[in-house]
KENUSE-987386 format. One line per field, with one value per atom (N, C-alpha, C): residue number from 0; chain; y, x, z. Coordinates in Angstrom, 1 decimal. Layout:
N
nr	(NUM/...)
kette	(A/...)
py	(Y/...)
px	(X/...)
pz	(Z/...)
***
This chain:
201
nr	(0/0/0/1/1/1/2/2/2/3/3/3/4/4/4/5/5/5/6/6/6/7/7/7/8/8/8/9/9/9/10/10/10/11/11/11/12/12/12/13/13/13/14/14/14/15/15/15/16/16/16/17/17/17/18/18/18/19/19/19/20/20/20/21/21/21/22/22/22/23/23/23/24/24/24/25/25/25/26/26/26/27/27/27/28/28/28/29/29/29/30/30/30/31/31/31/32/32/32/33/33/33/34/34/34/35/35/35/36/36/36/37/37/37/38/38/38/39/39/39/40/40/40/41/41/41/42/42/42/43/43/43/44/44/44/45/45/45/46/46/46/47/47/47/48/48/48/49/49/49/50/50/50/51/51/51/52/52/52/53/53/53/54/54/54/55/55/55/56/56/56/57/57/57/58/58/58/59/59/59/60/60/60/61/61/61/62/62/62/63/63/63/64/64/64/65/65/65/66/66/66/67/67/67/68/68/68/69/69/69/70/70/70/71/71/71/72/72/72/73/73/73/74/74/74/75/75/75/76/76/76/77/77/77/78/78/78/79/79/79/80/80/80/81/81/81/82/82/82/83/83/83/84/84/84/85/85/85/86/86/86/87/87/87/88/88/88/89/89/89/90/90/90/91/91/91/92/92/92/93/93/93/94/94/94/95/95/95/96/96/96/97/97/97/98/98/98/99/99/99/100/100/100/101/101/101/102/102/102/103/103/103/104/104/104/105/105/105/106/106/106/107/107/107/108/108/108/109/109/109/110/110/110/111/111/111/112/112/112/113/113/113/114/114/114/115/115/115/116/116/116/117/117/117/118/118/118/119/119/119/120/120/120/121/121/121/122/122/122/123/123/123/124/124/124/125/125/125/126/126/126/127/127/127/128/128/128/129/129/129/130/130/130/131/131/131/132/132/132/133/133/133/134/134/134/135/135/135/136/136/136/137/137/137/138/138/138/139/139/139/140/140/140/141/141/141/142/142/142/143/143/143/144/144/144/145/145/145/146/146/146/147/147/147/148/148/148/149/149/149/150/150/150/151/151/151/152/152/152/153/153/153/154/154/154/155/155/155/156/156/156/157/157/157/158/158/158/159/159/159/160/160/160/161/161/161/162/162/162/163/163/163/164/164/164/165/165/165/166/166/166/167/167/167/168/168/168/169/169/169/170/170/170/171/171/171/172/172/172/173/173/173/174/174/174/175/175/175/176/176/176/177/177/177/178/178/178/179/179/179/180/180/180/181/181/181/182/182/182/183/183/183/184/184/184/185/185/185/186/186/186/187/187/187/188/188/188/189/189/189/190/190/190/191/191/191/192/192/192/193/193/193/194/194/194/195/195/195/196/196/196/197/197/197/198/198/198/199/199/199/200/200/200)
kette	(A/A/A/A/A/A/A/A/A/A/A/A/A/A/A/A/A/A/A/A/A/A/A/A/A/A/A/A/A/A/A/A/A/A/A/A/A/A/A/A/A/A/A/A/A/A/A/A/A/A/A/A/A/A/A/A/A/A/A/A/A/A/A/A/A/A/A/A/A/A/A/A/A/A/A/A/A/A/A/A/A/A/A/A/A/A/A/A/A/A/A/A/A/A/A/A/A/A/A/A/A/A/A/A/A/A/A/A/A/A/A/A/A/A/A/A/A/A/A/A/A/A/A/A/A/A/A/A/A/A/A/A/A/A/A/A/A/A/A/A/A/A/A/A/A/A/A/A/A/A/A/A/A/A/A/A/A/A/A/A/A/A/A/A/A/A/A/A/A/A/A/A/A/A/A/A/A/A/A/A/A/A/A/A/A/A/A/A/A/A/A/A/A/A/A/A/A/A/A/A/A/A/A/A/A/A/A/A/A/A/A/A/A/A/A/A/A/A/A/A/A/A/A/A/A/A/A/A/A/A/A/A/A/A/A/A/A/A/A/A/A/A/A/A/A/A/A/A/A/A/A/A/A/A/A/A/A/A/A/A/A/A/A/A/A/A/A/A/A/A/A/A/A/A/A/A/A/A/A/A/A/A/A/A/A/A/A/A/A/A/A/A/A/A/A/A/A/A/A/A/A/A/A/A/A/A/A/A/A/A/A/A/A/A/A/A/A/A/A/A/A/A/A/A/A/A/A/A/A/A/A/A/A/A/A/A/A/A/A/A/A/A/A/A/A/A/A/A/A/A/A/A/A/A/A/A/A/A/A/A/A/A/A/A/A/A/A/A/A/A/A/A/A/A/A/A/A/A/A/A/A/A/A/A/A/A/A/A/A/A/A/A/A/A/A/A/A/A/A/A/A/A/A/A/A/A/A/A/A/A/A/A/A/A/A/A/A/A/A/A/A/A/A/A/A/A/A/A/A/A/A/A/A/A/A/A/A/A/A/A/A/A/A/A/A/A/A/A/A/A/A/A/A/A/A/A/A/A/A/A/A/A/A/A/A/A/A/A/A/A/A/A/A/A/A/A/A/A/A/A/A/A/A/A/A/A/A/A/A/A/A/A/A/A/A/A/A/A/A/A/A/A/A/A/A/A/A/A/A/A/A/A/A/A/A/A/A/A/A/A/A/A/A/A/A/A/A/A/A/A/A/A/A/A/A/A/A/A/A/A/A/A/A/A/A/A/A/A/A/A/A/A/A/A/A/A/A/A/A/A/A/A/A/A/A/A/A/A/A/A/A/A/A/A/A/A/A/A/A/A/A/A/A/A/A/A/A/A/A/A/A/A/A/A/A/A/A/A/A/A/A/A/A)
py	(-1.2/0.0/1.2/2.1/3.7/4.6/5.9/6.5/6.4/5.4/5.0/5.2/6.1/6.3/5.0/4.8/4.3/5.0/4.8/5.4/4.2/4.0/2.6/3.1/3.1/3.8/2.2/3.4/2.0/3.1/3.5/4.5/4.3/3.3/3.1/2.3/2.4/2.1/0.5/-0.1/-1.4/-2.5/-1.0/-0.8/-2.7/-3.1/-4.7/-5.5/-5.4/-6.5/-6.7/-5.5/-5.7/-5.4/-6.4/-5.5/-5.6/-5.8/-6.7/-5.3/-5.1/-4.3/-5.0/-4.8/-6.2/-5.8/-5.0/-4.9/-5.1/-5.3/-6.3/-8.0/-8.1/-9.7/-10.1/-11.8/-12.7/-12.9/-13.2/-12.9/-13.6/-14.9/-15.7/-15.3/-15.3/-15.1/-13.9/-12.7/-11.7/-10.4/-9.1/-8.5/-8.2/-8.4/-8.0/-6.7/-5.1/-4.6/-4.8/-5.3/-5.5/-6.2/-7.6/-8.4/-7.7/-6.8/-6.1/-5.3/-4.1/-3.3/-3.8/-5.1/-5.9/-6.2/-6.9/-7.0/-5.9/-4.3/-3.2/-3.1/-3.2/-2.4/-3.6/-4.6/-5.6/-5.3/-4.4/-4.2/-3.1/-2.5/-0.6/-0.4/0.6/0.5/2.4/3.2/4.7/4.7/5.9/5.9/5.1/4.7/4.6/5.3/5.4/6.2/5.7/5.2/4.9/5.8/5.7/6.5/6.2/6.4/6.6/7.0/6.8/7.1/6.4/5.6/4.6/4.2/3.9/2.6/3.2/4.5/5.1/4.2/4.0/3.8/2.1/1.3/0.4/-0.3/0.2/0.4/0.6/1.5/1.9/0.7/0.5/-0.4/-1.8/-2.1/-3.4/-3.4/-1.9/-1.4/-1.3/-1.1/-0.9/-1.7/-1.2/-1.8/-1.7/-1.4/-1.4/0.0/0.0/1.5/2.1/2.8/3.5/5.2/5.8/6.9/6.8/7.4/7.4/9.0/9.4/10.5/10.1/11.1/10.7/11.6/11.2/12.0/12.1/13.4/13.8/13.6/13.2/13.2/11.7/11.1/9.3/9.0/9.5/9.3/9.5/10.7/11.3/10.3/9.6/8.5/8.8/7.2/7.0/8.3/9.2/10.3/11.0/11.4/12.0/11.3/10.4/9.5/9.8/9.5/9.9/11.0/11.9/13.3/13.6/13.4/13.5/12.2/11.7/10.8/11.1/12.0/12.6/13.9/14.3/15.5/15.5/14.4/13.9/12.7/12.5/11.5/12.4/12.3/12.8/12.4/13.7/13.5/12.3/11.8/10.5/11.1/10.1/10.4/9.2/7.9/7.5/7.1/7.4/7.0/5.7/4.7/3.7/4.3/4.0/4.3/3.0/2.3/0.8/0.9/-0.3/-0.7/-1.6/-1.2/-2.0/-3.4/-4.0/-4.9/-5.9/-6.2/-7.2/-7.7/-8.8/-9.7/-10.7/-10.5/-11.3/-10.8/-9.5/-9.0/-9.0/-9.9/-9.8/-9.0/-9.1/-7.8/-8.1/-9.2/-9.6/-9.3/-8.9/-8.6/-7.0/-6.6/-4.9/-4.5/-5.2/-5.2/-5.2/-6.5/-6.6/-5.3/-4.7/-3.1/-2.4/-1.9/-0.7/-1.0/-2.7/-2.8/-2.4/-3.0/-2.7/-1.3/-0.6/1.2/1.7/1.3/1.5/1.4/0.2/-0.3/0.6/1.2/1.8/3.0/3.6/5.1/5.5/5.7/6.4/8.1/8.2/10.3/9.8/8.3/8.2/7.5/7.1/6.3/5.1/4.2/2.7/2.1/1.6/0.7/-0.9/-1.5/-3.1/-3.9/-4.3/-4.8/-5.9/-6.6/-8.4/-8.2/-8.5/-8.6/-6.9/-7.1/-5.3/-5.0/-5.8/-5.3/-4.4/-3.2/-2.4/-3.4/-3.0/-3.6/-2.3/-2.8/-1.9/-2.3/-2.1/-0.9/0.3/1.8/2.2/2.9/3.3/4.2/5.5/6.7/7.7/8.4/9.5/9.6/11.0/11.4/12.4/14.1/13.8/15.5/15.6/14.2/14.0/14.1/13.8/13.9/15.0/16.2/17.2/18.1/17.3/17.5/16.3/15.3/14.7/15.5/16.8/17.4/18.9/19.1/20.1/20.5/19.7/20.3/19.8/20.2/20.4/19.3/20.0/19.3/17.6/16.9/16.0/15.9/15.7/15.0/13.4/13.0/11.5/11.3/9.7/9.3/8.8/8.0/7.4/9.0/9.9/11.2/11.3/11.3/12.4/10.8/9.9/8.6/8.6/8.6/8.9/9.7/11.3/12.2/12.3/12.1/12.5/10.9/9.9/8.6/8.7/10.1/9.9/9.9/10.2/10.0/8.6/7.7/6.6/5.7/4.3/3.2/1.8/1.3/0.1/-1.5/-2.0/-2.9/-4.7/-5.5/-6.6/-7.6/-7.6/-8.6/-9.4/-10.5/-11.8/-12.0/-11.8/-12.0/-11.6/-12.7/-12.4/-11.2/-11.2/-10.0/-8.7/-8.4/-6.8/-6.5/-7.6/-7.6/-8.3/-8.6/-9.4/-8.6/-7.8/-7.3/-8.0/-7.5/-8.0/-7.1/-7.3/-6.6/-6.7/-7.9/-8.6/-10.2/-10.5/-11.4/-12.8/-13.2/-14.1/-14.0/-12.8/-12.2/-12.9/-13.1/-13.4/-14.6/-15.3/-16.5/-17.4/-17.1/-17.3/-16.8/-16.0/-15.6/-17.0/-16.8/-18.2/-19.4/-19.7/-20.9/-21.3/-20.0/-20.3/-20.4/-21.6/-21.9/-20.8/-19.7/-18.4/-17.8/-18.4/-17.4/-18.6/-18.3/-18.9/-18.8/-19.8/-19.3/-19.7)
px	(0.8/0.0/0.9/0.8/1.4/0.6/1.6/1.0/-0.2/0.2/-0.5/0.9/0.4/1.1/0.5/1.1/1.0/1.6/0.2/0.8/0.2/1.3/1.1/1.3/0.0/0.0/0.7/1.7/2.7/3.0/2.1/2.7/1.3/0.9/0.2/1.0/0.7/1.1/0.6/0.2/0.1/-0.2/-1.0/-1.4/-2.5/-3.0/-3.8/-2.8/-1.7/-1.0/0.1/0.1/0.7/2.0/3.2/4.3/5.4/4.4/5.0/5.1/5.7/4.6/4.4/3.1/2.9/3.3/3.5/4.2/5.5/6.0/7.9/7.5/6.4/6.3/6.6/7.0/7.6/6.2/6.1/5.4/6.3/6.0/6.9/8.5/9.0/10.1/10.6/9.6/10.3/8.9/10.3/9.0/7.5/6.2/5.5/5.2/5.3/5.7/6.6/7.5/8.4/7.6/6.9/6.2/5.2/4.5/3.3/3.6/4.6/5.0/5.7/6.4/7.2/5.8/4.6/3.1/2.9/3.0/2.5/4.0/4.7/5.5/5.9/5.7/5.6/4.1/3.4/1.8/2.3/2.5/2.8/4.1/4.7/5.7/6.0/5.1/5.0/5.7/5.6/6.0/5.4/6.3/5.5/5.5/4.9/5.2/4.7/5.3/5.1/5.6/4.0/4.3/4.1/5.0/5.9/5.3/5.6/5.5/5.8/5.1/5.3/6.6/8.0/8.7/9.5/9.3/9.9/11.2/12.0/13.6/13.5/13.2/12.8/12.0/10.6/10.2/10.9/11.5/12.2/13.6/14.3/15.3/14.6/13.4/12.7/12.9/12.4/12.0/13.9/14.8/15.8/16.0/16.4/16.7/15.4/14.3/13.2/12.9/12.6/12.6/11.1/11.3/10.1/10.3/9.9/9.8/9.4/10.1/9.3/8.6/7.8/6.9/6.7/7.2/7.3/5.9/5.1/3.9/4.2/4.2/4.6/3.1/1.6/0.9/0.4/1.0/0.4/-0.2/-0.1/-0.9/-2.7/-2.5/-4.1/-4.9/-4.4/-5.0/-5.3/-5.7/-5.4/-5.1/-6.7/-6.5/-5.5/-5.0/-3.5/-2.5/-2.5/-1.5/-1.9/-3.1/-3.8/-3.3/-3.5/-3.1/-1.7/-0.9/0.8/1.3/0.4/0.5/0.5/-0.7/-0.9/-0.1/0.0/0.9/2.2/3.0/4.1/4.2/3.1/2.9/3.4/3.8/4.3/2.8/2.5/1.5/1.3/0.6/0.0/-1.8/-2.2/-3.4/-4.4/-3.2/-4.2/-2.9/-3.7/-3.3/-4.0/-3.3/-3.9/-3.4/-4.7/-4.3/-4.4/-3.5/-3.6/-2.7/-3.0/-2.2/-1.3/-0.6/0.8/0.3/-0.9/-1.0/-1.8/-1.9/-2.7/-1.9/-1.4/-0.1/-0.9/-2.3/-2.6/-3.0/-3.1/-3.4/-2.1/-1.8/-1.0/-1.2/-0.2/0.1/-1.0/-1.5/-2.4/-3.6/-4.2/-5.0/-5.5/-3.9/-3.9/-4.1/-3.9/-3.8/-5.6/-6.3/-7.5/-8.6/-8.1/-9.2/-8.6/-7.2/-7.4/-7.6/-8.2/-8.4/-10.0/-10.6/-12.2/-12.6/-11.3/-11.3/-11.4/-10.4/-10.4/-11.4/-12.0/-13.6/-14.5/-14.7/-15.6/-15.8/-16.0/-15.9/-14.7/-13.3/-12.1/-12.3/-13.3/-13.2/-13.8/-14.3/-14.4/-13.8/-14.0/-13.2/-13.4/-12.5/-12.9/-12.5/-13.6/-13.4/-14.0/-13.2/-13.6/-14.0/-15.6/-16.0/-16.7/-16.9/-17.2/-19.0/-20.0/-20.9/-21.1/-21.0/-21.1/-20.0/-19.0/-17.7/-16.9/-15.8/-15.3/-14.0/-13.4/-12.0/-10.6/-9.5/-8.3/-7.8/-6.5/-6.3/-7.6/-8.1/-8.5/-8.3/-8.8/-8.2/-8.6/-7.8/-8.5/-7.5/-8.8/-8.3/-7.8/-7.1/-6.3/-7.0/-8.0/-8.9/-9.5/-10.0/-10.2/-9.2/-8.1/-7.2/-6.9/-7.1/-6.5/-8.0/-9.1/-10.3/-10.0/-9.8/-9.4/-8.7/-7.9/-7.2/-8.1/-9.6/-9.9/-10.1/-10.9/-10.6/-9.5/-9.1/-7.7/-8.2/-9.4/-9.7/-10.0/-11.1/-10.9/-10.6/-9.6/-8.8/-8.8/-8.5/-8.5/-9.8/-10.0/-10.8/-12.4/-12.5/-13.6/-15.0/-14.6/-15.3/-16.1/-15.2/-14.8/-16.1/-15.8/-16.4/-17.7/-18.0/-19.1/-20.1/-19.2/-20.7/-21.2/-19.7/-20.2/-20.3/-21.4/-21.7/-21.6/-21.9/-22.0/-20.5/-19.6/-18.1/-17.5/-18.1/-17.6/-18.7/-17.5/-17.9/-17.7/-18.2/-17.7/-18.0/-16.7/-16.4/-16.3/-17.1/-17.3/-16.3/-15.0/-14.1/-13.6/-13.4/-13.4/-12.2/-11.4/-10.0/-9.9/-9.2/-9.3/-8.3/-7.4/-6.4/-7.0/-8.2/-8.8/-8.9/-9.5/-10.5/-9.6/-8.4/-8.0/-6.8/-6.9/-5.8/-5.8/-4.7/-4.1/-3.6/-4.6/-4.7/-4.6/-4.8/-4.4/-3.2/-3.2/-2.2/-2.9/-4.3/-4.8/-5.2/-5.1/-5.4/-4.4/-3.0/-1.4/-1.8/-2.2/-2.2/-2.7/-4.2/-4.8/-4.8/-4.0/-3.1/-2.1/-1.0/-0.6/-1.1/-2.4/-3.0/-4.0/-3.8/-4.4/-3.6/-4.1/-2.8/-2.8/-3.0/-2.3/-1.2/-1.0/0.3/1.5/3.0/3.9/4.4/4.6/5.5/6.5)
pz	(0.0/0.0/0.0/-0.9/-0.6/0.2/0.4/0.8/2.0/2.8/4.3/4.9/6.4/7.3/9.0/9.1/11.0/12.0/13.1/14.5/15.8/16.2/17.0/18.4/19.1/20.9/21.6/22.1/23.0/23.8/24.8/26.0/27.1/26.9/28.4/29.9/30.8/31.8/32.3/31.5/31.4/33.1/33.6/35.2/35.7/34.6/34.7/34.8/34.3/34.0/35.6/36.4/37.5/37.6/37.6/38.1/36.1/35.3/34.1/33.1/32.4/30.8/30.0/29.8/28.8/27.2/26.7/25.3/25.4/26.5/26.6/26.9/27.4/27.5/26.2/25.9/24.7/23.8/22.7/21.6/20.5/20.3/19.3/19.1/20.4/20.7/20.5/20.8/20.7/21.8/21.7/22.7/21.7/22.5/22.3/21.1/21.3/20.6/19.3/19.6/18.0/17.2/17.8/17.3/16.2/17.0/16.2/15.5/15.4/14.9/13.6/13.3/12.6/11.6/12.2/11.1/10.2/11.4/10.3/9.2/9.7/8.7/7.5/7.5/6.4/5.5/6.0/5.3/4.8/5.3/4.7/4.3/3.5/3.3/3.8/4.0/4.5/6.3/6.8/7.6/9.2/10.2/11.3/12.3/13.3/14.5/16.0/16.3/17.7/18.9/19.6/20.3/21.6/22.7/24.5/25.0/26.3/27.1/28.9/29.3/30.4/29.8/30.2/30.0/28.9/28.2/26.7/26.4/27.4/26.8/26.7/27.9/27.0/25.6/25.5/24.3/23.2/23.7/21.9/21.5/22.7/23.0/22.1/22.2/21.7/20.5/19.7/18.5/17.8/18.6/17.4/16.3/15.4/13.8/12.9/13.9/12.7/12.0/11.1/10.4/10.8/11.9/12.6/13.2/13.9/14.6/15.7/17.1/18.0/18.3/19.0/19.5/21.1/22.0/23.2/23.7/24.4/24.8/26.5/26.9/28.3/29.0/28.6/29.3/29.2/28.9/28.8/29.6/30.9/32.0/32.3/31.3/30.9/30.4/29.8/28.8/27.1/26.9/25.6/24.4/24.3/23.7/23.6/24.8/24.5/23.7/23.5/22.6/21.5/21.0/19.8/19.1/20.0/19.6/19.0/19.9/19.9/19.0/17.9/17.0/16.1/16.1/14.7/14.6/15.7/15.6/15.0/15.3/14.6/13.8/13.4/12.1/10.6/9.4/8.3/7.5/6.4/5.9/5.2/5.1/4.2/3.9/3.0/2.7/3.6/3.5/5.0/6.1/7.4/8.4/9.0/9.8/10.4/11.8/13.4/14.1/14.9/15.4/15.6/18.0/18.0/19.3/19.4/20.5/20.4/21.2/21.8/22.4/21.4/20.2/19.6/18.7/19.5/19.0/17.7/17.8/17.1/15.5/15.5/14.4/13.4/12.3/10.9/9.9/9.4/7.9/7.0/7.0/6.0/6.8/7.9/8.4/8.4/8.3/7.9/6.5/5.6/4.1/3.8/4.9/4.1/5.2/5.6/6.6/5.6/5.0/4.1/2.5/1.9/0.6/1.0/2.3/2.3/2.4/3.2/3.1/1.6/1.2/-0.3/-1.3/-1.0/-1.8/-1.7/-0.2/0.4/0.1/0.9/0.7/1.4/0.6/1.3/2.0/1.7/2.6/3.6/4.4/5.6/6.4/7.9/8.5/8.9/8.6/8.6/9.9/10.2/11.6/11.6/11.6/11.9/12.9/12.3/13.5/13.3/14.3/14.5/15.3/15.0/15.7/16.3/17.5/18.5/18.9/17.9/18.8/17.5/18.6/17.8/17.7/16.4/16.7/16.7/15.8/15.8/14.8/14.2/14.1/13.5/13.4/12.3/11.1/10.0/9.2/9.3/9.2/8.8/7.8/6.9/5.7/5.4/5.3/5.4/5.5/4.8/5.3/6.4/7.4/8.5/10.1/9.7/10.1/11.5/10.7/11.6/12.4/11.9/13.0/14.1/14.3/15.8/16.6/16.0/16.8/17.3/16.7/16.6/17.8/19.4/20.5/21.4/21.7/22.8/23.8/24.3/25.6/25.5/24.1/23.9/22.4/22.6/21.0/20.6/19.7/19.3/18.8/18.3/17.5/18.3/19.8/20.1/19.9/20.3/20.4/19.4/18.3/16.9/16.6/16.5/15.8/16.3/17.2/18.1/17.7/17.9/17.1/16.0/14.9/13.4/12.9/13.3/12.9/11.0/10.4/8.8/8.5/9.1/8.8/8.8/9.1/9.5/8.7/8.4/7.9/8.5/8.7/9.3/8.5/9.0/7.9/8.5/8.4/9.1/8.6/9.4/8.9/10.3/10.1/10.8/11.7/11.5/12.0/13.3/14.4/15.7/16.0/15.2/15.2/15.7/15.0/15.5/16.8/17.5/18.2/19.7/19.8/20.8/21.2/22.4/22.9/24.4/25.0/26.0/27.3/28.7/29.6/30.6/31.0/32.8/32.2/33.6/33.2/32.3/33.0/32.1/31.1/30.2/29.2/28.2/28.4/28.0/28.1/29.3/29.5/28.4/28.4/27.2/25.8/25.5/24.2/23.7/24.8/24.5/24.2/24.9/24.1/23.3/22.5/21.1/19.9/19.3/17.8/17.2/17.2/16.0/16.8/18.0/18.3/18.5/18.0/18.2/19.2/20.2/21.3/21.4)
***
């Protein structure tokens, strides 16, 4: 795919998982993060951007050699939105952006390939979100004139808001793949990660 940017939130405090971060736990023999970040960047060939916060120097230490960007967000603590923000802030233009998470070890390149050919099918001037039954998944798209309205209020920035009020901006796209939909939050969360046959351990 050209011209698609990624921004991969990897700055939460990973406060369920206890005394662990779970984006450094093993993931087919590697950390967590590299794991996922290694899917997007085999899908896209545009920029990425991951963005810090909790744990920054290890994070990034995980990520050396991969051809990425980091964005360090000083308010991680605020939650998610703030990440959002300071993503797109230092994301490089593209016409699409994917905004995805560093905890869905299960989601593959080929999983990311088939949300932005359904974006592409669809209507590209909106935002694509994948979803299973009532559930939202991840990563999503948004398309570059959209873009810099997630940033339009200060106070709440990012996508759940923005997706929420203007329902005619959004499309949603019913694709199968446990990848979207399976992140990882407490310890039994990992536990049961592990023992399903899509993940290598």
């Amino acid at each position: 795919m050209t011209d698609v940017a990624a921004i991969i939130l990897a700055a939460g405090q990973s406060r369920r998982m206890g005394d662990q971060n779970k984006l450094l736990l093993p993931i087919s023999g590697m950390p967590m993060i590299r794991h996922v970040v290694l899917q997007y960047r085999a899908a896209i060939t545009g920029p990425i951007v991951v963005v810090t916060g909790y744990d920054a120097a290890r994070i990034v230490s995980a990520l050396e050699d991969i051809d990425v960007a980091f964005a360090f967000n000083p308010d991680h603590e605020t939650g998610q939105q703030t990440s959002v923000a300071c993503g797109l802030r230092a994301c490089p233009s593209a016409e699409l952006v994917l905004i995805g998470l560093g905890d869905q070890p299960l989601l593959n390149a080929g999983d990311i390939s088939s949300l932005l050919q359904a974006h592409i099918a669809g209507d590209p001037a909106k935002i694509s979100i994948p979803i299973k039954g009532d559930k939202r998944g991840n990563p999503i798209v948004i398309p570059k004139t959209l873009q810099p309205r997630l940033l339009e209020d200060p106070d709440r920035p990012g996508c759940m808001r923005f997706t929420r009020e203007n329902p005619d901006l959004v499309q949603r796209h019913a694709l199968k793949a446990h990848g979207f939909y399976t992140d990882v939050d407490t310890p039994d969360a990992y536990q049961a990660l592990l023992a399903r046959k899509e993940t290598v351990q």
